[in-house]
Structure formats: C-alpha cells, structure tokens
C-alpha positions as CSV (number, residue, x, y, z in Angstrom):
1,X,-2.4,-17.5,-3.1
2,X,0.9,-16.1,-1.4
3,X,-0.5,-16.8,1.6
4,X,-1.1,-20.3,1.4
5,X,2.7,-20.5,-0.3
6,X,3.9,-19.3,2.7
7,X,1.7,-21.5,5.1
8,X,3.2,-24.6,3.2
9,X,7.2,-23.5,3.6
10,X,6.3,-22.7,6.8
11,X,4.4,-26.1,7.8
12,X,5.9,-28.7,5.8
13,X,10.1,-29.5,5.1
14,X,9.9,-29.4,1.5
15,X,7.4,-30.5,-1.5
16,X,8.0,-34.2,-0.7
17,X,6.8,-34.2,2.5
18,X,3.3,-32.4,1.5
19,X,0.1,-34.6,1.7
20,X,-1.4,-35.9,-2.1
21,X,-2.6,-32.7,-3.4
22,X,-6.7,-33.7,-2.8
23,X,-5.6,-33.8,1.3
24,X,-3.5,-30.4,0.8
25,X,-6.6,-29.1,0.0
26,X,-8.9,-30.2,2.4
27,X,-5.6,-29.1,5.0
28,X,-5.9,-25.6,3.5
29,X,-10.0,-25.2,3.8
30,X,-9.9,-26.1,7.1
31,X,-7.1,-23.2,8.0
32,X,-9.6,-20.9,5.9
33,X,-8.2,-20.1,3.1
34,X,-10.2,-19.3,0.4
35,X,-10.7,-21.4,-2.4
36,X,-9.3,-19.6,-5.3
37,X,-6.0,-19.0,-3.2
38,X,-6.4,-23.0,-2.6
39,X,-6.2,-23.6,-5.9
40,X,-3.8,-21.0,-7.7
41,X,-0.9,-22.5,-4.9
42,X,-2.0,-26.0,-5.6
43,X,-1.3,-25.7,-9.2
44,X,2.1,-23.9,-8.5
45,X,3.0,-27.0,-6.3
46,X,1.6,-29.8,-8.6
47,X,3.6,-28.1,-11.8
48,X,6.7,-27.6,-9.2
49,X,6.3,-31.3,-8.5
50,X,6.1,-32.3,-12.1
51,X,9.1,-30.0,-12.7
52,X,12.6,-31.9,-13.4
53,X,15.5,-30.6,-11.9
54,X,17.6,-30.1,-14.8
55,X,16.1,-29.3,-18.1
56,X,17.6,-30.4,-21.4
57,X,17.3,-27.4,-23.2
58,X,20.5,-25.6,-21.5
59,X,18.5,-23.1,-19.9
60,X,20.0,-24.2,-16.1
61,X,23.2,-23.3,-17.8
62,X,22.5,-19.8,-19.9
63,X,24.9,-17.0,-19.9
64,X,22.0,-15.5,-22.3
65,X,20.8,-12.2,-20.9
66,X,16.9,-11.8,-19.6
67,X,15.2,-9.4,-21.9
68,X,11.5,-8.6,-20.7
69,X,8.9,-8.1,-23.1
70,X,7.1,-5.0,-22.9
71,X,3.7,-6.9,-21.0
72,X,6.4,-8.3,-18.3
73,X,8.5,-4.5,-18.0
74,X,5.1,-3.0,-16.8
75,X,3.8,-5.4,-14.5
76,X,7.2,-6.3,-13.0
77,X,8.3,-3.5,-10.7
78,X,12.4,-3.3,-11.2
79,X,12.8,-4.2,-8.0
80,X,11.5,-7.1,-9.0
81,X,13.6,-7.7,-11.7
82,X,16.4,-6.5,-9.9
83,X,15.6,-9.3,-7.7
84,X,15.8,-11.8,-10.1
85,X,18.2,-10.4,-11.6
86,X,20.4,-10.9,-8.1
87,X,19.5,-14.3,-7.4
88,X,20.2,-15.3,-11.1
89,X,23.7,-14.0,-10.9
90,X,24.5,-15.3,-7.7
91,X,23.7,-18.7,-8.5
92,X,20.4,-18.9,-5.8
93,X,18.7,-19.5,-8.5
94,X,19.2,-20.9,-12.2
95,X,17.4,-19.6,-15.1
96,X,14.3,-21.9,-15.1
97,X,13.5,-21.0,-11.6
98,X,13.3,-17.4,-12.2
99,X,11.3,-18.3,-15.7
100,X,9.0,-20.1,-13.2
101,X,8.5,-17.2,-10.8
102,X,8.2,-14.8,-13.6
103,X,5.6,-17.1,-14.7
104,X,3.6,-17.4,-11.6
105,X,4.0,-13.6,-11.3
106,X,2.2,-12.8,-14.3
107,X,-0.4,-14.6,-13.7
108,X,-1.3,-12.9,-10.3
109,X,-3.8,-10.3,-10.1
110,X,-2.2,-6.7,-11.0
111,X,-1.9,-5.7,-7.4
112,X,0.0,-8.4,-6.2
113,X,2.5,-8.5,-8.2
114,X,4.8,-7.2,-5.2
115,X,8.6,-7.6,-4.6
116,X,7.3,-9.6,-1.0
117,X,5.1,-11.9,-3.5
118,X,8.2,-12.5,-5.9
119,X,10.2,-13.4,-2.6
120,X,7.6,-15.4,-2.2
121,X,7.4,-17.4,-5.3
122,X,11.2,-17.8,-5.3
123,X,11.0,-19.3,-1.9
124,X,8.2,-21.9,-3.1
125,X,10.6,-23.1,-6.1
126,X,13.6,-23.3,-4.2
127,X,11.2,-25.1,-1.2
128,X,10.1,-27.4,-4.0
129,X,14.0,-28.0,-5.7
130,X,15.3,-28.3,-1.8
131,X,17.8,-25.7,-2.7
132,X,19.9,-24.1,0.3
133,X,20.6,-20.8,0.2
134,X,23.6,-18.3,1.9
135,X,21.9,-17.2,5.5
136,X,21.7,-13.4,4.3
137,X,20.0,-13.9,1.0
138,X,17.3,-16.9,2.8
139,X,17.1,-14.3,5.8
140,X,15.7,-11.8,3.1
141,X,13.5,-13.7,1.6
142,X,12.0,-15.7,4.1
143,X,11.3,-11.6,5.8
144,X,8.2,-11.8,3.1
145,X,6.6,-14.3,4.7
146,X,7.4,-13.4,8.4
147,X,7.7,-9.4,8.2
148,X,10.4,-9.2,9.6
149,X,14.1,-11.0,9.2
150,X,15.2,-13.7,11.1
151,X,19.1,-13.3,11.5
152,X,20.2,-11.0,14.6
C-alpha cells in the first residue's frame, strides 16, 4: 500500500486532482500494483476525501497529551512516535492527522509498520488536507518516498 501512496503524491498535485476512485484503480493495475495494495490506499484516500478539515470535537485544537495504549506501544516503534510526536508539536500536523496515521498504521501488516511508512502516511494526509510544510521537515519526509532527501 505505501507504494502506491507514494505513486499518487508523486503523480498527482493533491487529492482533488485524483481521477473518481473506480479510474484510480484501473490507473494503478496498469502500473502493476497489486491489488490488495490497490485497495488498502484507495480506502485511505476515499476516507481522507470524506475527512472534514476541522472537526467539531476540539481535537484540531488539544493541548491533551497522546497516551498509547499498550497494543499501539508495541507495534509503534518510538521513533515513530517520536515522529508524531515532532510533527504534533510543531504544528505540521494537528491531532486528527496523527490519529489518522496512527490509524492507518495499525492496520498495516506487522512488518511494515516502519518510521519510512509513518512518513509515508503523514505525507498522504497532509497531500490530501494541501497542507505546506517548512522545507527541512517536507525534505524529511518526502526522503521515504525517494530514498534519499531532496534539499542540497
């Protein structure tokens, strides 16, 4: 599935300009990817699209602290949640956006449930919310899906 995350945020500006989901996915079968990983990104993007912007239950607001229950502490590495952490405090992302990666984490298999997949995921909801992002902290993510950074 992370693959075909990055292959949208790499082919198309934002959620908005993404073919009706049905032509998405005949897109993606034709660039080979396999149809489970069709369909686990395809959910992500129809729930991002369905997704307000601001929710009404104050969580884009919370000073609340993230506590992790026990299932979420041993599948997310605490890099992970170091990352989220980051991003959270920095104001990259609000508090349902990192509930949404976490989310879409934890339901990956095991294995890849990686710090590059969480990068990953964060770049998908903040492609879907058309969020900009400080150069250093997009250049870091966007080196999950690339390898490599950008910046020079």
């Amino acid at each position: 599935m992370i693959d075909v995350v990055a292959f949208l945020i790499e082919h198309f500006s934002d959620i908005h300009s993404c073919p009706p989901i049905e032509d998405l996915g005949a897109i993606l079968e034709q660039e080979g990817f396999d149809n489970e990983a069709i369909s686990g990104a395809l959910m992500c993007v129809h729930l991002l699209n369905e997704l307000p912007l601001s929710f009404e239950n104050g969580l884009e607001d919370s000073s609340a602290m993230r506590i992790y229950h026990a299932e979420e502490t041993e599948a997310l590495s605490t890099d992970i949640r170091a990352l989220l952490h980051f991003l959270n405090e920095s104001g990259s992302i609000n508090a349902q956006q990192r509930e949404f990666v976490i989310h879409a984490l934890m339901h990956l298999p095991y294995d890849e449930i990686t710090l590059d997949n969480a990068k990953v995921l964060t770049l998908l909801v903040l492609w879907a919310h058309r969020c900009e992002l400080p150069v250093l902290i997009g250049d870091e993510l966007m080196a999950a899906v690339h390898g490599k950074g950008i910046m020079q």
